[in-house]
ZAMARGU-4260 file (C-alpha; in steps of 0.2 Angstrom, whole numbers, plus 5000, padded with zeros to 4 digits):
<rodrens>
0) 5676/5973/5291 | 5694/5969/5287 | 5701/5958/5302 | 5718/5968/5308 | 5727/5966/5324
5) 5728/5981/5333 | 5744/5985/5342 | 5751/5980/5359 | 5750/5994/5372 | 5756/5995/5391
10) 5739/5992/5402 | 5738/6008/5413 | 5723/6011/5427 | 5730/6028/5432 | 5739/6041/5427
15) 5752/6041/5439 | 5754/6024/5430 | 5756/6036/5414 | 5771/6044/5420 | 5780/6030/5432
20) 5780/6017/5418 | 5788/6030/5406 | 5802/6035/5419 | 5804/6015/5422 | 5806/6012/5402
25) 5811/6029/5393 | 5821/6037/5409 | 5831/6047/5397 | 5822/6050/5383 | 5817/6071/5383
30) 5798/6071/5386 | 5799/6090/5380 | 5808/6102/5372 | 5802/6118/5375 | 5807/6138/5376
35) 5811/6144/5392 | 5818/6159/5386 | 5806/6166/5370 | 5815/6167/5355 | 5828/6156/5359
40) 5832/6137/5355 | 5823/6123/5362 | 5827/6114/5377 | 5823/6096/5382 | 5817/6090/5398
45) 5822/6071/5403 | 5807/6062/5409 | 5816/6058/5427 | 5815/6081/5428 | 5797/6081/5423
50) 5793/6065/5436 | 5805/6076/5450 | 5796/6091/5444 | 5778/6083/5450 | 5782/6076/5463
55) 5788/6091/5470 | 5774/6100/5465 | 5762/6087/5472 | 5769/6089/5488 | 5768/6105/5490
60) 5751/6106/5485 | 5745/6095/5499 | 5753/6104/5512 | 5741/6119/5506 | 5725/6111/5502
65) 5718/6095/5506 | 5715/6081/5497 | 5703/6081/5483 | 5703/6098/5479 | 5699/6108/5463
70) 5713/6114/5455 | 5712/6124/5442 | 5725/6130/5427 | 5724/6146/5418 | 5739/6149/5406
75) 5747/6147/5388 | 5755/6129/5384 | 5771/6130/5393 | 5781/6115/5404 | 5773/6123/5421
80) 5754/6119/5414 | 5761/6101/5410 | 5766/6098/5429 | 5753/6106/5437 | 5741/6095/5427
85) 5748/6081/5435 | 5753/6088/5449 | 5737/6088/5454 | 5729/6072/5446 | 5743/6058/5452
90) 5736/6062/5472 | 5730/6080/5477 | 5711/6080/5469 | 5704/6087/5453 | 5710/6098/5440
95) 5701/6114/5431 | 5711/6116/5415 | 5702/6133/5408 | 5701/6141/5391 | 5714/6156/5393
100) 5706/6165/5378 | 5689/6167/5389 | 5683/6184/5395 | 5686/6189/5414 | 5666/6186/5419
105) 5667/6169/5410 | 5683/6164/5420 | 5675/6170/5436 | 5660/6158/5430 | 5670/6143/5428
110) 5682/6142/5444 | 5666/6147/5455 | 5655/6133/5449 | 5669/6121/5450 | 5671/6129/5470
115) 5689/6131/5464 | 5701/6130/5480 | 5720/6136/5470 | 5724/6144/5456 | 5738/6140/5444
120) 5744/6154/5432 | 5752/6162/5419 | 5758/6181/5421 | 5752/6183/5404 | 5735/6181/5411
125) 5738/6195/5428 | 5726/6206/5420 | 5710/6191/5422 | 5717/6187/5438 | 5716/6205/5445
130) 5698/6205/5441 | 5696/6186/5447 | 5706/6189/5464 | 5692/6192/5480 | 5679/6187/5470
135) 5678/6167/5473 | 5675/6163/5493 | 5683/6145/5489 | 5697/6151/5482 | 5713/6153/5494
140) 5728/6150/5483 | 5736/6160/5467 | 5750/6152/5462 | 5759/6162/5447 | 5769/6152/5436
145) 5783/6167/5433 | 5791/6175/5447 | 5781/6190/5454 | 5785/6203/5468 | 5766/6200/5474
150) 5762/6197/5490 | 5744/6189/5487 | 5753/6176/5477 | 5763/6162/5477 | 5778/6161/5466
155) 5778/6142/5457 | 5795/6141/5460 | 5796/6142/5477 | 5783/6128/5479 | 5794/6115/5469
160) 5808/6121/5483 | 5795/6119/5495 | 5791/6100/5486 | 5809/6096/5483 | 5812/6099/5501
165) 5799/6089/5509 | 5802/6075/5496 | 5821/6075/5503 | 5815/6074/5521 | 5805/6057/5515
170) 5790/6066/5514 | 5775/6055/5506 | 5760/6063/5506 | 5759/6064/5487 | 5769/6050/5481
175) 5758/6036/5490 | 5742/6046/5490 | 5728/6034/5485 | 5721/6037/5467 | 5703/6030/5463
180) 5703/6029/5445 | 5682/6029/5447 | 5683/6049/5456 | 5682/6063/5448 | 5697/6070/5444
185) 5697/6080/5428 | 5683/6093/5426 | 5681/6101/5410 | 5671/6117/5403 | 5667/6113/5388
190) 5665/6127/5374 | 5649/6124/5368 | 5643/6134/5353 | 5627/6138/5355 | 5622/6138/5376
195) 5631/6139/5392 | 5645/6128/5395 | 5642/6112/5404 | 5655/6104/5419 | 5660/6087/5411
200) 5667/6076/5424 | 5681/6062/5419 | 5689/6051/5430 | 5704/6041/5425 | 5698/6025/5421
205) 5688/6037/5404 | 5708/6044/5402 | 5718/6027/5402 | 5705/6018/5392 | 5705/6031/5381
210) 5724/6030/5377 | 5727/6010/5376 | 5713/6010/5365 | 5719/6024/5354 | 5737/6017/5353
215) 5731/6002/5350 | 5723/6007/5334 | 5737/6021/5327 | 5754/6017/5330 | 5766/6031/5340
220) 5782/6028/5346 | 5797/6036/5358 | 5805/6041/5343 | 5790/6052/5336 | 5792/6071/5339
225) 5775/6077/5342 | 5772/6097/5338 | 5760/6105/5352 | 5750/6118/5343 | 5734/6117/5349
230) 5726/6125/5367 | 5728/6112/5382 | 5713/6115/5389 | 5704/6106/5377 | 5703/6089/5379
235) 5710/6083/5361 | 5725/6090/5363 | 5727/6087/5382 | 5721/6067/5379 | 5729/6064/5361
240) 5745/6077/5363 | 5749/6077/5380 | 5745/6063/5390 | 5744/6051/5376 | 5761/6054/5371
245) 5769/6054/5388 | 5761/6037/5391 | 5771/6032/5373 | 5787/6040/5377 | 5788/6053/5363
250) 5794/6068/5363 | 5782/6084/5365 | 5790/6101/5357 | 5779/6114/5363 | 5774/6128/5349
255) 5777/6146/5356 | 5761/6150/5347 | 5751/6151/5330 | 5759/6165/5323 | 5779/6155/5326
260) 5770/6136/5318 | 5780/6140/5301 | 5797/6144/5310 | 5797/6133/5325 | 5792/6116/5316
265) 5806/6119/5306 | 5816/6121/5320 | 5808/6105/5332 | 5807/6096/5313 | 5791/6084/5322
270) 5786/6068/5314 | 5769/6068/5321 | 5754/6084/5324 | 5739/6085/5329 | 5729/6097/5319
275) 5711/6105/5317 | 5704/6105/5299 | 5705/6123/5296 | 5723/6121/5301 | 5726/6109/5289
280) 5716/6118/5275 | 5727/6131/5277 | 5742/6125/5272 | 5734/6117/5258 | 5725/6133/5251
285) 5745/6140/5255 | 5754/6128/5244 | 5740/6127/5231 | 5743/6143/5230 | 5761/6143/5227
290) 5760/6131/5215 | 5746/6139/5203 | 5755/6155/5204 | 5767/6149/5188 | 5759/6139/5176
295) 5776/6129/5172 | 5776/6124/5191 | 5758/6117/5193 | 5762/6108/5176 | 5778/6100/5186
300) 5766/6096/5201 | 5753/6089/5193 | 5764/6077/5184 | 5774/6074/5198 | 5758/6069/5206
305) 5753/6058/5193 | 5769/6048/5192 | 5770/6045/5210 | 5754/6037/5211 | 5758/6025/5197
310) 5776/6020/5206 | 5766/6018/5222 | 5756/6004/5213 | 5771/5997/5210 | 5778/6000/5229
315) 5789/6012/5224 | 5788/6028/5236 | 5798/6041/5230 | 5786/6057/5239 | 5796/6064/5250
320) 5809/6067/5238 | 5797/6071/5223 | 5788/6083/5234 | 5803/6088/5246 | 5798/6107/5245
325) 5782/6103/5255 | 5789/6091/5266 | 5801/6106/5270 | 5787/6116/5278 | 5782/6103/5291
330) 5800/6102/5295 | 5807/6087/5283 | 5802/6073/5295 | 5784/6073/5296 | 5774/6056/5293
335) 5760/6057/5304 | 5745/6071/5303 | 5729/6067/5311 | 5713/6077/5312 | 5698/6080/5325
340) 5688/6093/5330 | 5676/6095/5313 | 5675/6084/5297 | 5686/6086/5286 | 5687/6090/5266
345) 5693/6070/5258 | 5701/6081/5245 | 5713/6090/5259 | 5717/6073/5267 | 5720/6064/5249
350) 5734/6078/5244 | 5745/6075/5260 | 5742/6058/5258 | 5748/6058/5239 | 5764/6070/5247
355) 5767/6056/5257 | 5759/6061/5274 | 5750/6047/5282 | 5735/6060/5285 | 5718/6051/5297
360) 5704/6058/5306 | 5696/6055/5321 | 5679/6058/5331 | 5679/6064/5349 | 5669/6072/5360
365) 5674/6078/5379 | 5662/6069/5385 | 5671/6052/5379 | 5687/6058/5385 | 5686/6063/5369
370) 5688/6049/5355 | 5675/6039/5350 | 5679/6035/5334 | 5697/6033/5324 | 5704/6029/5306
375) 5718/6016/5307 | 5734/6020/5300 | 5733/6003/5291 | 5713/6005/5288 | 5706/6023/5285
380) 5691/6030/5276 | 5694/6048/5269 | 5676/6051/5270 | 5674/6043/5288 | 5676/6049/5304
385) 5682/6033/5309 | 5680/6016/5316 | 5675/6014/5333 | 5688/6012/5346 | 5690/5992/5355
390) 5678/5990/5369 | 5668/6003/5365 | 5650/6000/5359 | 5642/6013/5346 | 5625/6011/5340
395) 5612/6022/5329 | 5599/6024/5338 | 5583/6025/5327 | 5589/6025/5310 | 5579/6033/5296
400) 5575/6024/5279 | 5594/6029/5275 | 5600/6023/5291 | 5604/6038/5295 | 5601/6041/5317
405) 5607/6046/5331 | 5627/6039/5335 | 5626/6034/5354 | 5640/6027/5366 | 5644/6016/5378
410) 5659/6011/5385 | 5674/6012/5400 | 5678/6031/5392 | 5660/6038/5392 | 5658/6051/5406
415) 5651/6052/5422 | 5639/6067/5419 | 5637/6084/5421 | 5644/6094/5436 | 5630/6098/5447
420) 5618/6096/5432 | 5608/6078/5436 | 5595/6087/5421 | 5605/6088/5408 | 5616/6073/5415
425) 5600/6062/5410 | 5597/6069/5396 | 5612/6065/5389 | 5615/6048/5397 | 5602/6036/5396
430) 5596/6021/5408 | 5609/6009/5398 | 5622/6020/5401 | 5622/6027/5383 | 5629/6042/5378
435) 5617/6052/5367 | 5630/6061/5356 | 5618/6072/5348 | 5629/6068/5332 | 5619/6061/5317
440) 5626/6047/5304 | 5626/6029/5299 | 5639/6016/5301 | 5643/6009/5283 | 5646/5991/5278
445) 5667/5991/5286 | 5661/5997/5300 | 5667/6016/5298 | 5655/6029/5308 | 5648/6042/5295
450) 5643/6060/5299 | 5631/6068/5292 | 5629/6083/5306 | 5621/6088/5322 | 5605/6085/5327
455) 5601/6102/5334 | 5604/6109/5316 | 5593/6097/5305 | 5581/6106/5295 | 5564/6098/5291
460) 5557/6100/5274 | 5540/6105/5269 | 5540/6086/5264 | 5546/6080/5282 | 5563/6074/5275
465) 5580/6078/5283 | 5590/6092/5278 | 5607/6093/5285 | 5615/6110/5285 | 5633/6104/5288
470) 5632/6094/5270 | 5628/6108/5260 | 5639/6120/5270 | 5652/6105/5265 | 5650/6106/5245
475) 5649/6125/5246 | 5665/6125/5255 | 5673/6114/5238 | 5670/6135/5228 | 5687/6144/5229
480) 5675/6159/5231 | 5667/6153/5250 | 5677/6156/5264 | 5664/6150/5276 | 5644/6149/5276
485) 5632/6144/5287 | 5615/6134/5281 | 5599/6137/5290 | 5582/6136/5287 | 5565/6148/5287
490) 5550/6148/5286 | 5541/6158/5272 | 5523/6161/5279 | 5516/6166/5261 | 5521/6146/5253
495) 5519/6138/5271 | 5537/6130/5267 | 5553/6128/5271 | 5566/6139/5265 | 5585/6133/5262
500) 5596/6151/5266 | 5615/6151/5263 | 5623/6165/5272 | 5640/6167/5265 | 5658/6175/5269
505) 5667/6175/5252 | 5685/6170/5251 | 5692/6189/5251 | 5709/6185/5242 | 5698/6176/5229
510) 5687/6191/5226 | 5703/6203/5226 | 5713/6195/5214 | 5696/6190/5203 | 5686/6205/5206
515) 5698/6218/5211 | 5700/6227/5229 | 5685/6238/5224 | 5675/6226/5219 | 5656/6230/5224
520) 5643/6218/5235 | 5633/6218/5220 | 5647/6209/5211 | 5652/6196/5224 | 5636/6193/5227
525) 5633/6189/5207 | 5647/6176/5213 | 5641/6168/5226 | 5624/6166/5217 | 5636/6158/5206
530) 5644/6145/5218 | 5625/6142/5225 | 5617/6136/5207 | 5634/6125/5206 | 5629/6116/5222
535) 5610/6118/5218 | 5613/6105/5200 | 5620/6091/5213 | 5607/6093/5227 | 5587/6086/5226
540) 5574/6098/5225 | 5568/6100/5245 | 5588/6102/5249 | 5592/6118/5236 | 5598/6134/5242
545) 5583/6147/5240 | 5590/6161/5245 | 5610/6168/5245 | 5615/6180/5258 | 5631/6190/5258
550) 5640/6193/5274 | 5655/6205/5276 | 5665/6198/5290 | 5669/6181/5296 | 5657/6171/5307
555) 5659/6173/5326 | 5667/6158/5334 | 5672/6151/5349 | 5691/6146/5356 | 5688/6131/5347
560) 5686/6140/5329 | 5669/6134/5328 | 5656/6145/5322 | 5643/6149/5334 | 5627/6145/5322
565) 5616/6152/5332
</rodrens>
């Protein structure tokens, strides 16, 4: 394992520590820049406003419920979710952060098991709220975050008058509210893909050990930009690209959405991102495209590519002038990409790194606030999920012949269990206080956690060995004709065997441009075949595809874009 020194970080045990240490070192530097009117230019918000805008808030809060309550957020990414976060955190109680893509009965679900007291949210979600309003004996408060002629709500603006107010009259029940790092104060729903979402509970000692040992791996800075694209309920963003980045003093610009990523990076022009894989691999399969649509162009690029590999054995980086057009659509000042969520192709991360993107992955769960694992932007694996974080202790627990087990965690950023679920609580933490990640890999010789899939999916061949459906799915995924696949297995009655299906949604602009827009399922699926006997030559015997099944839609996935396998 190569001996690098990580990187000095502030040493925070709250995360009211978060925000007071950025005000007392970056008091001026914007913490945001964001859109309060749509379609219009950004605006920055000093850190001093957003510190105020808490406060206030916090205030507020206390003089309508008492302390330790649950207070959940139901809205798009905006400033208003970014102060009621800590709002509520830094000294009222617990915060509910919910998935605003879920369906009314599901929302319902979430803020009654969590005995939700007041509810912060967007006007773009009065629809759910309608139906959620009565419904939840707990609930007292709705607080909208946009002015609304309602009388069963509360206008969010009135209550930062309210805080403001109180604050001037020398009011302290927020600011000197005690926080115990070891309470839970962040409950999160997670979106699990294949059964009813469990309550994780964090308290802040998971959160801040999470961040200084992050930062202390990957360097981030006050002068980053960091682009918001991904939902704040989620615990990778809300860790990584929220708090993580007010705790460093960058710069958050808020994306308006998926559809204005194109436009508005352009306009923020962000040095760092936080990305899922399939957001990545769209801007690769985007570019490659472009490039191979004129032969004389992908000529150019592939030369290009060539020489600045060889000058960068010399030192000599000239990518981002070399490659200036594709710097151009992340804005021109992009240098930091990093991935989570899902593994990621090596060959996707290898092209932005030859463009001259530092481009790393990392592994997290919500249960570990979320990272576990991290490649080092001075020591990185492509094909690695990453190197554990400092202090945290990550084992495999009963490895095969291969050294292939269970990864399981232990550590100051490891949860406190499930809400109101002591069952599945200790079945996922054991007596050691281990987290059973239900992820299976190895670590190999540097020290870099390998993924080989979940344990939940593992087939078992007829000859007992391991099959794992997530490394099959993985080479199919390499043929221009797969758009997604799932690998399963099933058991054929007649052989008394196991047999290895690949159900498969073909790439659609692949098949129109090769096939034609009338192109019949009997043709595609002569293709697909195609891609499975191409996979088949580099897999042993018991893992071979047996059987190819065309699907005509995309998989069903949850607000993560996770497919639900099962």
């Amino acid at each position: 394992m190569k001996d690098i020194p990580l990187y000095e970080v502030t040493k925070v045990t709250n995360l009211r520590d978060v925000i007071k240490t950025r005000v007392k070192e970056f008091p001026q530097n914007p913490v945001f820049l964001h859109k309060p009117v749509k379609g219009q230019g950004y605006v920055p918000v000093s850190t001093e406003k957003y510190d105020h805008d808490i406060d206030s808030l916090g205030t507020a809060f206390m003089h309508k419920v008492s302390k330790g309550a649950r207070i959940a957020i139901l809205a798009e990414t905006r400033y208003e979710w970014y102060v009621t976060y800590l709002a509520t955190t830094n000294g009222t109680g617990c915060v509910v952060p919910i998935d605003k893509e879920l369906k009314t009965d599901e929302i319902i679900n979430c803020l009654s098991r969590a005995h939700t007291d007041l509810l912060v949210f967007s006007k773009s979600k009065l629809e759910a709220v309608n139906e959620v309003y009565g419904k939840i004996d707990s609930l007292k408060y709705y607080v909208c975050m946009d002015d609304i002629d309602d009388s069963r709500f509360i206008n969010y603006s009135d209550l930062i008058k309210e805080g403001e107010k109180a604050l001037a009259d020398g009011d302290k029940i927020f600011t000197e509210a005690t926080i115990d790092p070891e309470e839970m104060t962040i409950l999160l729903f997670t979106s699990g893909t294949t059964s009813k979402s469990k309550a994780v509970m964090l308290c802040q000692r998971n959160i801040c050990k999470n961040l200084m040992s992050m930062f202390s791996m990957l360097y981030i800075d006050r002068n980053d930009i960091f682009f918001s694209v991904l939902p704040l309920h989620h615990t990778y963003e809300c860790t990584c690209g929220f708090l993580g980045q007010v705790y460093r003093g960058t710069t958050i610009a808020i994306c308006s959405g998926l559809r204005y990523i194109t436009t508005e990076i352009k306009e923020a022009k962000p040095s760092c991102i936080l990305m899922v894989p399939v957001m990545l691999e769209m801007f690769y399969k985007n570019i490659m495209k472009n490039i191979n649509s004129d032969p004389k162009k992908a000529k150019k690029f592939n030369t290009g590519r060539k020489l600045s590999k060889f000058l960068m054995k010399l030192h000599i980086d000239v990518r981002k002038k070399l490659f200036a057009q594709i710097h151009d659509v992340f804005g021109g000042n992009m240098r930091l990409i990093i991935l989570g969520g899902a593994p990621v192709k090596p060959e996707a991360l290898e092209f932005f790194q030859d463009m001259g993107f530092l481009c790393v992955q990392g592994y997290g769960l919500t249960e570990c606030a979320p990272i576990l694992a991290l490649n080092r932007d001075v020591d990185f694996e492509n094909e690695a999920a990453g190197l554990p974080l400092p202090g945290v202790d990550v084992q495999i627990l009963n490895p095969d012949s291969d050294g292939i087990g269970e990864f399981i965690a232990k550590g100051d950023n490891v949860f406190m269990g499930y809400y109101e679920d002591p069952e599945a609580t200790a079945e996922a933490l054991d007596s050691n206080g281990y987290y059973h990640t239900g992820d299976l890999g190895y670590i190999d010789k540097n020290g870099f956690c390998i993924i080989t899939g979940r344990k939940k999916n593992v087939i078992i061949a007829a000859n007992g060995k391991n099959v794992f459906p997530e490394e099959i799915e993985y080479l199919l995924s390499l043929d221009d004709r797969v758009a997604e696949s799932v690998v399963t297995g099933i058991h054929d009655e007649k052989k008394d065997d196991i047999i290895i299906v690949a159900t498969i949604f073909p790439d659609m602009d692949w098949v129109e441009q090769n096939l034609g827009k009338d192109a019949t399922d009997e043709q595609i699926q002569k293709e697909l075949e195609d891609a499975v006997d191409k996979v088949n030559d580099k897999l042993v015997n018991y893992k071979k595809i047996k059987k190819t099944v065309l699907r005509k839609e995309e998989f069903e996935k949850n607000t993560s874009r996770k497919i639900k396998r099962y």
